[in-house]
TIGUTI-578439 format. One record per atom (N, C-alpha, C): residue in three letters; x, y, z. Coordinates in steps of 0.05 Angstrom, whole numbers, padded with zeros to 5 digits, always signed. Layout:
AlaXYZ
...
This chain:
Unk+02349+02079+01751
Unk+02334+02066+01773
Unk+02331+02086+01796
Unk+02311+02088+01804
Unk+02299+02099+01831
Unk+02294+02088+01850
Unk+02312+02101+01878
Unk+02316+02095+01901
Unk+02282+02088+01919
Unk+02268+02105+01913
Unk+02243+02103+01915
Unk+02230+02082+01914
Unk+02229+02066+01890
Unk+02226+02048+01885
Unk+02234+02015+01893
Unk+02246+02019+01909
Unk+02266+01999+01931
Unk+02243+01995+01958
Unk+02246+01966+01958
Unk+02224+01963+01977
Unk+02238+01947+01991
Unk+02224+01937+02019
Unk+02245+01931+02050
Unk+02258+01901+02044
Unk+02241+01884+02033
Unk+02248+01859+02025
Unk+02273+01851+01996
Unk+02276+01870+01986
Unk+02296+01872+01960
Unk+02283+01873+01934
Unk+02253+01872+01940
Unk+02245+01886+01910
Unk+02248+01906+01897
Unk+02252+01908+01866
Unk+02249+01934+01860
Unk+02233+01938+01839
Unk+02209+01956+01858
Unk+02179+01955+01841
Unk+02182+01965+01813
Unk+02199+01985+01798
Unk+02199+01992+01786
Unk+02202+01972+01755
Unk+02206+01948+01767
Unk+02196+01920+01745
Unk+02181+01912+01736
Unk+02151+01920+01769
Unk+02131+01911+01766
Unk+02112+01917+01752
Unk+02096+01903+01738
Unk+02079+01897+01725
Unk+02055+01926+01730
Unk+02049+01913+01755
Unk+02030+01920+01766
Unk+02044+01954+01782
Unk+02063+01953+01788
Unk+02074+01984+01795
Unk+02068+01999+01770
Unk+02080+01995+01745
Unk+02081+02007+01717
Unk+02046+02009+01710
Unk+02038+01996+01718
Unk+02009+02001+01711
Unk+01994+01985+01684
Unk+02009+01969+01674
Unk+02010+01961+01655
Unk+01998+01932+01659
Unk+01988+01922+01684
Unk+01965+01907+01695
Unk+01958+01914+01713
Unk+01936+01905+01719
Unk+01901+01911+01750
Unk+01907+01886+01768
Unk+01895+01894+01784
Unk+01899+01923+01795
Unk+01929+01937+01794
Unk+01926+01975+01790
Unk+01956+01977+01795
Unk+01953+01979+01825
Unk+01990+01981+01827
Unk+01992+01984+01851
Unk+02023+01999+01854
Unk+02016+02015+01885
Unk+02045+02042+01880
Unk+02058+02033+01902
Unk+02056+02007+01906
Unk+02080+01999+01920
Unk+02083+01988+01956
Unk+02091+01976+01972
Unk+02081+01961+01998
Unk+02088+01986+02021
Unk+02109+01999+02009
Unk+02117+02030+02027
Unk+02085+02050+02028
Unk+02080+02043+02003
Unk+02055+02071+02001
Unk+02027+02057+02012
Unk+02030+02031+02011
Unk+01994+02017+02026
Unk+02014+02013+02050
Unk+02027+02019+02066
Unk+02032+02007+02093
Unk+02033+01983+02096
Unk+02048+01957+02078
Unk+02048+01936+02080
Unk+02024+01917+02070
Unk+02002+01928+02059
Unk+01983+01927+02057
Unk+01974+01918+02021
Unk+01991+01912+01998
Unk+01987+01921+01972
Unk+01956+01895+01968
Unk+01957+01911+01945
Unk+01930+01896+01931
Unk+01931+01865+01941
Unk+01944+01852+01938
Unk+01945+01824+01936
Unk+01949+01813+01973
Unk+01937+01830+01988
Unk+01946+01825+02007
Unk+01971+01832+02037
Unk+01967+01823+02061
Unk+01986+01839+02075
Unk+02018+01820+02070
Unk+02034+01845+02068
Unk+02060+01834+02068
Unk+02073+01829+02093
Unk+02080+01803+02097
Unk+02090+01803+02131
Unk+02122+01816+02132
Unk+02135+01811+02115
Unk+02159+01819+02118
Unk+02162+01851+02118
Unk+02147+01870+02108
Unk+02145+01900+02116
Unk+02133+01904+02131
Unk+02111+01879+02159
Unk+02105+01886+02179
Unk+02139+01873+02195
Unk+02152+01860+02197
Unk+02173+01847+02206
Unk+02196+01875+02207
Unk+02197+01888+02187
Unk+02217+01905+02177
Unk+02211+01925+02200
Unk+02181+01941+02198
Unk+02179+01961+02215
Unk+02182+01952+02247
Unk+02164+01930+02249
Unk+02180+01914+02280
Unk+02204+01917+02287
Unk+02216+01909+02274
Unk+02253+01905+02282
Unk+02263+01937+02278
Unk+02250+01956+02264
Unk+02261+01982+02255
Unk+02277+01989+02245
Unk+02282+01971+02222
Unk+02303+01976+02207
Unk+02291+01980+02174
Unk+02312+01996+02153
Unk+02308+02007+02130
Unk+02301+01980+02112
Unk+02318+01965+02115
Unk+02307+01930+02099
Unk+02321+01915+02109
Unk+02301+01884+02096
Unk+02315+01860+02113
Unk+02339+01855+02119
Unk+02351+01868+02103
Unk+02387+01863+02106
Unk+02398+01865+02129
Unk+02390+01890+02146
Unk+02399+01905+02157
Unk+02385+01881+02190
Unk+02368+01878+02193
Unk+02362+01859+02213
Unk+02383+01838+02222
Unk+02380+01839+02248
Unk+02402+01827+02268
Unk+02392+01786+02261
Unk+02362+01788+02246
Unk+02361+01759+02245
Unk+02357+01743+02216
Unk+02364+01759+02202
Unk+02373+01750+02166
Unk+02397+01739+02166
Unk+02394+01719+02153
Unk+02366+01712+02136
Unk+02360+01699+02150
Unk+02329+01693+02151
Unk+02309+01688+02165
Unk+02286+01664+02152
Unk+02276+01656+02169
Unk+02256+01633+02160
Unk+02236+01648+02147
Unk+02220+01669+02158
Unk+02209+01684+02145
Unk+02209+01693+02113
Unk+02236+01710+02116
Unk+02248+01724+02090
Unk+02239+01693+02070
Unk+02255+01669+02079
Unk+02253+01655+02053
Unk+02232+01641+02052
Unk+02221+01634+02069
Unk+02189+01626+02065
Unk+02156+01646+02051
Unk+02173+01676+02057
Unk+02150+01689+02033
Unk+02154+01681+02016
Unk+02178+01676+01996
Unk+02167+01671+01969
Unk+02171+01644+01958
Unk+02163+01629+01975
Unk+02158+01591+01973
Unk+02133+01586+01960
Unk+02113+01622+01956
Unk+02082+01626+01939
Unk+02083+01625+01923
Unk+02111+01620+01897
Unk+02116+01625+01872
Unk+02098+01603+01863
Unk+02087+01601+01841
Unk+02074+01579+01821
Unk+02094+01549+01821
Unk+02129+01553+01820
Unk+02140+01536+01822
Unk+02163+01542+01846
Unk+02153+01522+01871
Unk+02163+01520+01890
Unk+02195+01535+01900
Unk+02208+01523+01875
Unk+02242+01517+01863
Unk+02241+01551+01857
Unk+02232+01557+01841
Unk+02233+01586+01843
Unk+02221+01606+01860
Unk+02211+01605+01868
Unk+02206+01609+01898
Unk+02235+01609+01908
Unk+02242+01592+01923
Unk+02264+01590+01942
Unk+02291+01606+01925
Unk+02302+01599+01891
Unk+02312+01612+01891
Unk+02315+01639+01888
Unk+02287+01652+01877
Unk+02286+01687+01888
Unk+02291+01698+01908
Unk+02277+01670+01930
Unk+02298+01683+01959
Unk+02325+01684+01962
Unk+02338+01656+01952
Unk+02372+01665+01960
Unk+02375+01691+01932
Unk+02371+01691+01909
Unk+02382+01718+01903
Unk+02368+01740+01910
Unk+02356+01749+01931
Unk+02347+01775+01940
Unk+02360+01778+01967
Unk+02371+01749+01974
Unk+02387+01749+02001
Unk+02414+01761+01998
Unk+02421+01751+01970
Unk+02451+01761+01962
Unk+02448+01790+01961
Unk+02437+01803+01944
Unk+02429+01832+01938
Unk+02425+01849+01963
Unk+02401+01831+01989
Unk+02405+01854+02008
Unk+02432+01854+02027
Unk+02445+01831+02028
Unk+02472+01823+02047
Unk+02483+01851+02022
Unk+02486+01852+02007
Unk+02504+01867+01983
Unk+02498+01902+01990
Unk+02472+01908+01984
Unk+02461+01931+01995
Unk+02470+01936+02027
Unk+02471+01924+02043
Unk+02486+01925+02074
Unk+02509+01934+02078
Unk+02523+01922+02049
Unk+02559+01923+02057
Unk+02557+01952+02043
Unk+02550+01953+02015
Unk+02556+01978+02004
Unk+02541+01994+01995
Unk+02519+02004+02008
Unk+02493+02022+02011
Unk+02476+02022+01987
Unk+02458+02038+01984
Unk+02426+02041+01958
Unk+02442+02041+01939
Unk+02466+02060+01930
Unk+02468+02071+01913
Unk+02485+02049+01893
Unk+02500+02038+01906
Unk+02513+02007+01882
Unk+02494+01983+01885
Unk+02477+01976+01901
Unk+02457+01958+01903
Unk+02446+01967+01879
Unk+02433+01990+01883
Unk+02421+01998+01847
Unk+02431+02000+01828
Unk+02460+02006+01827
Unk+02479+01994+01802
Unk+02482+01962+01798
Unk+02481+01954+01817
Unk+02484+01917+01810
Unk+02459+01909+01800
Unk+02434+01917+01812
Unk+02407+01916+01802
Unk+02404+01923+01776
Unk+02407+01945+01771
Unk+02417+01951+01730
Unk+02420+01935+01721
Unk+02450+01926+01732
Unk+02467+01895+01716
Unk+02449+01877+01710
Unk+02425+01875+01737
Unk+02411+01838+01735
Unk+02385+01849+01725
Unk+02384+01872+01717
Unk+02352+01875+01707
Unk+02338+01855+01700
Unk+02319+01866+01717
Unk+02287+01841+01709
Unk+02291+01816+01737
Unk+02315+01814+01749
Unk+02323+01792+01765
Unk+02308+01803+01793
């Protein structure tokens, strides 16, 4: 896994579909369009650069109404909300013990 590939919200594009290129549009990620990817603006990498911090974790106001209301867009509501609490766990996790075991625990939950 590549650090690179770690985006402010707790994704890691290197799953994606559409990062891999392997569906259209591709796309190289919300760091490289400025918050901006194909599908639209991401508020939480405009939120991230606001507050000026590396990811949501790290914000003095996480978890946040925000954080869990982006992905309430899932097809099923229920999942939705729980991708948020497990990406809430992951960035609180990445906070305590930096990129480099966050991306070892990420290994562990591949695909999660």
């Amino acid at each position: 896994m590549e650090k690179e590939h770690v985006r402010p919200c707790g994704e890691y594009c290197g799953f994606c579909l559409y990062y891999k290129k392997e569906k259209k549009p591709s796309c190289s990620g919300c760091s490289n369009h400025k918050g901006h990817p194909f599908w639209g603006e991401c508020k939480l990498y405009a939120c991230v650069t606001d507050h000026k911090v590396e990811h949501c974790g790290l914000c003095t106001e996480f978890p946040c109404d925000l954080f869990v209301g982006h992905f309430e867009g899932a097809p099923d509501n229920l999942e939705g909300q729980k991708d948020a609490i497990f990406r809430i766990g992951l960035l609180a996790y990445r906070r305590k013990t930096g990129i480099d075991k966050y991306l070892e625990m990420r290994k562990k939950l591949k695909g999660q």
